[in-house]
DSSP file (Angstrom, degrees, kcal/mol; ACC not computed):
  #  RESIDUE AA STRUCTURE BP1 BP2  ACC     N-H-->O    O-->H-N    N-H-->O    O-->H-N    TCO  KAPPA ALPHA  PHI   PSI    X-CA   Y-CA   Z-CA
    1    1 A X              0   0    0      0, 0.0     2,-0.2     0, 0.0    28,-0.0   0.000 360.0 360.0 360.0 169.4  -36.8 -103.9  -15.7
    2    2 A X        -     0   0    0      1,-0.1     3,-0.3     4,-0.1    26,-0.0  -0.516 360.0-147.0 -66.4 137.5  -37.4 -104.5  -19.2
    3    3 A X  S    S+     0   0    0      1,-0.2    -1,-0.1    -2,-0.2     0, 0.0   0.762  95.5  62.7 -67.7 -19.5  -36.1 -102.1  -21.6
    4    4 A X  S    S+     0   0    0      2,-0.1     2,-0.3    24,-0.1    -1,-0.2   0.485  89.5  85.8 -84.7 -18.8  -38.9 -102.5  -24.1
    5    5 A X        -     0   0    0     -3,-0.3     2,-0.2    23,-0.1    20,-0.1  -0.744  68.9-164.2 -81.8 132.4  -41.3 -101.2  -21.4
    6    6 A X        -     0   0    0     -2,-0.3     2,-0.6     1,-0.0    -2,-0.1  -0.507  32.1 -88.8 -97.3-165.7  -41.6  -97.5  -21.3
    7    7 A X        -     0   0    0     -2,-0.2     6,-0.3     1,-0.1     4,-0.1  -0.627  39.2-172.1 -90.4 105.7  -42.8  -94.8  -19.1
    8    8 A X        +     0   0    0     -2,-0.6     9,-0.8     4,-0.1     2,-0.6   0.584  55.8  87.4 -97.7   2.6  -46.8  -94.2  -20.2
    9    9 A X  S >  S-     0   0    0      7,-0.1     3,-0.8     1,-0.1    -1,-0.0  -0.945  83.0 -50.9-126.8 152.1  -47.3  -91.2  -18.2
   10   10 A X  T 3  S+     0   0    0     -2,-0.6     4,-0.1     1,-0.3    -2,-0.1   0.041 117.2  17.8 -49.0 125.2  -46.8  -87.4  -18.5
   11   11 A X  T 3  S+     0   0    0      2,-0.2    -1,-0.3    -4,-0.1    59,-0.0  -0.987 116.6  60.4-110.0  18.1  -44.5  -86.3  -19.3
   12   12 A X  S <  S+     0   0    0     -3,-0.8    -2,-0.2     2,-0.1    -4,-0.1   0.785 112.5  41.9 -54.3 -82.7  -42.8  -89.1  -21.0
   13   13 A X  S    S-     0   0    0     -6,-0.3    -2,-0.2     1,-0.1     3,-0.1  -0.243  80.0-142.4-117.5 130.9  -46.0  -89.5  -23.8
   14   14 A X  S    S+     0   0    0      1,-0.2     2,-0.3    -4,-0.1    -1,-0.1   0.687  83.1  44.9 -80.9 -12.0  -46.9  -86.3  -24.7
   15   15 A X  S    S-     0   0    0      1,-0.0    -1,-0.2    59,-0.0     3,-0.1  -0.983 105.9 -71.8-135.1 139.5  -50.4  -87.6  -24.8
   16   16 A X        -     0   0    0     -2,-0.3    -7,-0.1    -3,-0.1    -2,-0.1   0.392  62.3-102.4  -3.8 109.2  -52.7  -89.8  -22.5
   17   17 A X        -     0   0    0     -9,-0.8     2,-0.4     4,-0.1    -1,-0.1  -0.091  40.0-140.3 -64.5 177.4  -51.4  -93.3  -22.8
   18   18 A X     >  -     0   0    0     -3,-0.1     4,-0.6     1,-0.0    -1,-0.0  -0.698  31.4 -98.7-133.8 149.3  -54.1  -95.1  -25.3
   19   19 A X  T  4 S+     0   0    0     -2,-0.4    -2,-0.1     2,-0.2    -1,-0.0   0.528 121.3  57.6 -39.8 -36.0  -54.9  -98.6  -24.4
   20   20 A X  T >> S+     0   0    0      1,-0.1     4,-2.6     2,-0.1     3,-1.4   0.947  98.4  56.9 -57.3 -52.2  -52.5 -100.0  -27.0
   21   21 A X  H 3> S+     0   0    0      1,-0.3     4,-0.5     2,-0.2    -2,-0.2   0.664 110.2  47.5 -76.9  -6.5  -49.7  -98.3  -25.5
   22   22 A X  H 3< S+     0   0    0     -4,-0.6     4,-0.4     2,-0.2    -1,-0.3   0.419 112.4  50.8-117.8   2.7  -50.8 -100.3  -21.9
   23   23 A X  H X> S+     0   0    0     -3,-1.4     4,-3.6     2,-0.2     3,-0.5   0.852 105.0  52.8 -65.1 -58.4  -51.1 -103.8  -23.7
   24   24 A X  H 3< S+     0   0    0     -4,-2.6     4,-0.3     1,-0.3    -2,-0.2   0.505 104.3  51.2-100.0  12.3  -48.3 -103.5  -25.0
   25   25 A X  T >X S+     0   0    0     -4,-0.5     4,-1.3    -5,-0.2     3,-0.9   0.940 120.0  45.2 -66.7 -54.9  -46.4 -102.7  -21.2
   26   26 A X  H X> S+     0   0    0     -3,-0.5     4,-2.2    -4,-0.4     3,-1.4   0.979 108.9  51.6 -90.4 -62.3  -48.4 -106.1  -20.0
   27   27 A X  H 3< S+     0   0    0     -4,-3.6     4,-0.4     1,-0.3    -1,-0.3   0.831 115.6  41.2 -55.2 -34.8  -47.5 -108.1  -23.1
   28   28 A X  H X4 S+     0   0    0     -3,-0.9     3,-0.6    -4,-0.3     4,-0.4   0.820 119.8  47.7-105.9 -30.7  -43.5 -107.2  -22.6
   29   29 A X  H << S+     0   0    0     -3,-1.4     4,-0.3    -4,-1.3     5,-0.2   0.970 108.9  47.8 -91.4 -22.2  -43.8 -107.7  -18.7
   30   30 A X  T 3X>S+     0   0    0     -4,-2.2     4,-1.4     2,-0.2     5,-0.5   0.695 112.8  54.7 -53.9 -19.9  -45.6 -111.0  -18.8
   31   31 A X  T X45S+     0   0    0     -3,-0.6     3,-3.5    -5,-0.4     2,-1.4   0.559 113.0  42.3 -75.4-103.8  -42.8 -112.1  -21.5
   32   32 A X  T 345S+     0   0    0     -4,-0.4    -2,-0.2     1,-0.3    -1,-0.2   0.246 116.1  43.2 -52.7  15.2  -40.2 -111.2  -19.2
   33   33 A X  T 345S+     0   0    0     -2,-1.4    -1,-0.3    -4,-0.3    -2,-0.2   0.694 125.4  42.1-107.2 -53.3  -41.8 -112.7  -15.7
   34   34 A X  T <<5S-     0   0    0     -3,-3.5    -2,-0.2    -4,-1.4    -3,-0.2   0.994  96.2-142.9 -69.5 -82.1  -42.7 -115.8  -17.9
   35   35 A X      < +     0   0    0     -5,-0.5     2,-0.3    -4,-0.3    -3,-0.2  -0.087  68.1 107.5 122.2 -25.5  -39.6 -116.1  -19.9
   36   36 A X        -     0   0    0     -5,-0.3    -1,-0.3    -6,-0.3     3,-0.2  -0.570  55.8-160.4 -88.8 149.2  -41.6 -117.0  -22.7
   37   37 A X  S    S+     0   0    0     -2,-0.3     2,-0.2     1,-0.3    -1,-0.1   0.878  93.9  10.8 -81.5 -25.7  -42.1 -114.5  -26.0
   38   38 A X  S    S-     0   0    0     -3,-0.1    -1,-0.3    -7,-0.0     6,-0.1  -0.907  88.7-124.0-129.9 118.6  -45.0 -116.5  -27.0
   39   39 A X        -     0   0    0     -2,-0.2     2,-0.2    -3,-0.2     5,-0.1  -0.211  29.4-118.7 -64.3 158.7  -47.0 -119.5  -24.7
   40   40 A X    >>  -     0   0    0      1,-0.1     3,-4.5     3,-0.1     4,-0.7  -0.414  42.3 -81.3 -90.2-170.9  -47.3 -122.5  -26.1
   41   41 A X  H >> S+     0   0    0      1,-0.3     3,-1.1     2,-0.2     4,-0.5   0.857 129.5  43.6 -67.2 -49.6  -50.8 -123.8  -26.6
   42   42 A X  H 34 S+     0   0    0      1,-0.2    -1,-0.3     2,-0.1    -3,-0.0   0.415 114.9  46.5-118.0  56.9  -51.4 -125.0  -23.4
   43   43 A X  H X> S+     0   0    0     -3,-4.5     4,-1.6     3,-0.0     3,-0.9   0.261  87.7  97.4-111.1  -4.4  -49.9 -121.8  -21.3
   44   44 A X  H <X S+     0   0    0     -3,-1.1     4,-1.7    -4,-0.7     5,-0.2   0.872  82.6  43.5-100.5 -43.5  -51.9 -119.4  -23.8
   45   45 A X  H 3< S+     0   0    0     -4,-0.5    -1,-0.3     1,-0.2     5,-0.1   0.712 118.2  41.2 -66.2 -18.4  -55.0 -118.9  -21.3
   46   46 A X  H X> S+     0   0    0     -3,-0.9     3,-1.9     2,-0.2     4,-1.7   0.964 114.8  45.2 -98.2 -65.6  -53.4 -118.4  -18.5
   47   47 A X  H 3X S+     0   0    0     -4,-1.6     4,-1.9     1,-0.3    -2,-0.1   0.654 117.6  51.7 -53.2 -28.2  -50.3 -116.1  -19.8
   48   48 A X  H 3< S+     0   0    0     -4,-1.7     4,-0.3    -5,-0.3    -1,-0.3   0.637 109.5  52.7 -87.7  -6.1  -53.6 -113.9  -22.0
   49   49 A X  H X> S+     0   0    0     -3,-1.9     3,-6.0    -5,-0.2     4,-2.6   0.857 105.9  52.2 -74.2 -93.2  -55.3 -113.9  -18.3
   50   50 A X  H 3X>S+     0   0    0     -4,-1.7     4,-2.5     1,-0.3     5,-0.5   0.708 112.5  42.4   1.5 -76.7  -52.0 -112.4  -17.1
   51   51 A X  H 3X5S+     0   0    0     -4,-1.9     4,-0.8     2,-0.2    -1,-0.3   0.810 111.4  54.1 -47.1 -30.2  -51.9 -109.5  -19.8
   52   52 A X  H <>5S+     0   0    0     -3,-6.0     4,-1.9    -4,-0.3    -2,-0.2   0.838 114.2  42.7 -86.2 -48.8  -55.5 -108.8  -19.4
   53   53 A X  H  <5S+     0   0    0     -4,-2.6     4,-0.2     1,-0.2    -2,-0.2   0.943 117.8  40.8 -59.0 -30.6  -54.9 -108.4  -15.3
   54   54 A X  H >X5S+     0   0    0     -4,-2.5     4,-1.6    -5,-0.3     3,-0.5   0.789 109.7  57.5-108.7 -28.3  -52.0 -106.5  -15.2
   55   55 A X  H ><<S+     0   0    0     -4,-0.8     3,-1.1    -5,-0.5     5,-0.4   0.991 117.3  43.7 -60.8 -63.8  -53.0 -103.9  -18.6
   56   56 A X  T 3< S+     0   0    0     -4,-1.9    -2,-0.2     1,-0.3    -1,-0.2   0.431 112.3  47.3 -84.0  13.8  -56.0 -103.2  -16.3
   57   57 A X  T <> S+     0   0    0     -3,-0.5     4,-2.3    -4,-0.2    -1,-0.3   0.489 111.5  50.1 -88.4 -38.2  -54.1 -102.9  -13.2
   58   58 A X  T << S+     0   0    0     -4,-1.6    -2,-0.2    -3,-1.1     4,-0.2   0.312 111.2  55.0 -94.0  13.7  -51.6 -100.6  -15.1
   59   59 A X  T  > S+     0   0    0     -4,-0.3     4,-1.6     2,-0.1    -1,-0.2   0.527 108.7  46.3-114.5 -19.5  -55.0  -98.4  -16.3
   60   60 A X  H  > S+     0   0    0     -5,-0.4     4,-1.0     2,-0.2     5,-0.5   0.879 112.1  44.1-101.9 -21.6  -56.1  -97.9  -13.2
   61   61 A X  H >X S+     0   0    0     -4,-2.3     4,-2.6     2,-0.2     3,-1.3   0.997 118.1  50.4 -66.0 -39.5  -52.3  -96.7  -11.4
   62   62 A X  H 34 S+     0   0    0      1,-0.3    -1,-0.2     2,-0.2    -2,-0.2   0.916 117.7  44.8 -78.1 -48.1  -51.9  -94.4  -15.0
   63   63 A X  H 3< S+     0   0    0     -4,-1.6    -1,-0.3     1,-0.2    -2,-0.2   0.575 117.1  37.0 -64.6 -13.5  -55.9  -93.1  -13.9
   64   64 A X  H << S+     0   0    0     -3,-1.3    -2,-0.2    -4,-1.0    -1,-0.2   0.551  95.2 116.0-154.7 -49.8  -55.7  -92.4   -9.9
   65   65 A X     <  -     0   0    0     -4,-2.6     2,-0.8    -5,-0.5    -3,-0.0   0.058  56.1-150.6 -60.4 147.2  -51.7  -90.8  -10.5
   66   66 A X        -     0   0    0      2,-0.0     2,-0.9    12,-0.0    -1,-0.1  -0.857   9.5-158.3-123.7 110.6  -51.5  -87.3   -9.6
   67   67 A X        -     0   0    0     -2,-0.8     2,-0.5     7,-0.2     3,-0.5  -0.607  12.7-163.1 -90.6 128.1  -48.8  -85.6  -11.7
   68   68 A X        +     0   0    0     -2,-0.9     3,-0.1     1,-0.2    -1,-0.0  -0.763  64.6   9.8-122.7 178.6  -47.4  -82.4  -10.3
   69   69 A X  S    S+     0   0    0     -2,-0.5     2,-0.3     1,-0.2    -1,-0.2   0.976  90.0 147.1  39.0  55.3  -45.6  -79.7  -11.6
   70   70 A X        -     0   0    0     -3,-0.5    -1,-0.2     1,-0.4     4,-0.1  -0.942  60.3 -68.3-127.4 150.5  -46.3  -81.3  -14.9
   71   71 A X        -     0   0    0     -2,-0.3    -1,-0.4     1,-0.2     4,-0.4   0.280  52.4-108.8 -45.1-177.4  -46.8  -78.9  -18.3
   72   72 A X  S  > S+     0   0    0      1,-0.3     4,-1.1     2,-0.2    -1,-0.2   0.482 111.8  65.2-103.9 -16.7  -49.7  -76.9  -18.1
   73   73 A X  H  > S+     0   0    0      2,-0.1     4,-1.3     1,-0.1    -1,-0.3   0.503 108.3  40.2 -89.4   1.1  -51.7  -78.8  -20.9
   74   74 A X  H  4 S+     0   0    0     -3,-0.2     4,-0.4     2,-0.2    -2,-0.2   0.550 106.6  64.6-122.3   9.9  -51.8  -82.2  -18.8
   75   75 A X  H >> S+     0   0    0     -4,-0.4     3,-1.1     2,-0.1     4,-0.5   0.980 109.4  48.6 -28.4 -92.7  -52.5  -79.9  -15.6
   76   76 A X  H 3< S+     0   0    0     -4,-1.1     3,-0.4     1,-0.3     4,-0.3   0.490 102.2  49.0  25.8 -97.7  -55.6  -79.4  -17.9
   77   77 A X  T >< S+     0   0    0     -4,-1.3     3,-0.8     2,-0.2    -1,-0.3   0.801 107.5  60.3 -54.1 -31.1  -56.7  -82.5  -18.8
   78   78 A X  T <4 S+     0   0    0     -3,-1.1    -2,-0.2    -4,-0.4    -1,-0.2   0.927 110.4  50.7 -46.0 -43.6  -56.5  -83.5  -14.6
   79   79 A X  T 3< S+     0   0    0     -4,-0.5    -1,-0.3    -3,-0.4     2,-0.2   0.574  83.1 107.0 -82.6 -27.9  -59.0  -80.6  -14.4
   80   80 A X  S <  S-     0   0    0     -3,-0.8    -3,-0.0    -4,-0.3     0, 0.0  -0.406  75.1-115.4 -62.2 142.1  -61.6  -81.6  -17.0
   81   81 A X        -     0   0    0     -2,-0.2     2,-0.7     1,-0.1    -1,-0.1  -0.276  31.1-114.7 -54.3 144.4  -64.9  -82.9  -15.6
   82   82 A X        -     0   0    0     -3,-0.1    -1,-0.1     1,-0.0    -3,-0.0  -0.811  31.3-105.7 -76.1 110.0  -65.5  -86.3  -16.3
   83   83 A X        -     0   0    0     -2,-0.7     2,-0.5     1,-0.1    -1,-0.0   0.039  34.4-117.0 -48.6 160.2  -68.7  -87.1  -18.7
   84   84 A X        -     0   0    0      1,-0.1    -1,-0.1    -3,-0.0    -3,-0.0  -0.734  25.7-162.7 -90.7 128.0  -71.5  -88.5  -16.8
   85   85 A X              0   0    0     -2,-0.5    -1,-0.1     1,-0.2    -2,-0.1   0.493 360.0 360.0 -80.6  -8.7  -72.1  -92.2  -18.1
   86   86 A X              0   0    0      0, 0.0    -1,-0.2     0, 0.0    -3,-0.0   0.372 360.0 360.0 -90.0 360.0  -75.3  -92.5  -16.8
C-alpha cells in the first residue's frame, strides 16, 4: 500500500474524515496504480474520472462502516439522527 495514504476512520482522525482528506486517498492511489504523479494531457480525463470514482467509493465504505468499541464521542456521532433533506 502506499504510505502517503492513511487510515480516514475512527480512531485514526480524531474527527470525521472531510472530503479533502478522501481526495486526497484517491489522488495518492490512482498515482500509485497509474504510476504516473500527474497524467499527461491526454490521460488527464480518464485518470480525474478515476479519482472522482474511487473518492466516492471510499465515502461511501467510510459512511456504511460500523466502528465498535470505538471512544464514546464517535459512538455518538453513529447515533445522531440524520437531517431530513427533503
Amino acid at each position: 500500500m502506499c504510505r502517503s495514504i492513511k487510515t480516514l476512520r475512527p480512531p485514526a482522525l480524531p474527527e470525521e474524515a472531510t472530503e479533502d482528506d478522501i481526495r486526497a486517498a484517491a489522488l495518492q492511489y490512482v498515482r500509485k496504480v497509474s504510476g504516473f504523479r500527474a497524467p499527461a494531457a491526454h490521460n488527464r480525463e480518464v485518470f480525474e474520472r478515476a479519482v472522482d470514482e474511487i473518492a466516492e467509493a471510499t465515502a461511501r465504505l467510510l459512511d456504511g462502516l460500523e466502528i465498535r468499541g470505538a471512544h464514546p464521542a464517535v459512538r455518538k456521532r453513529e447515533r445522531e439522527p440524520v437531517p431530513d433533506a427533503g
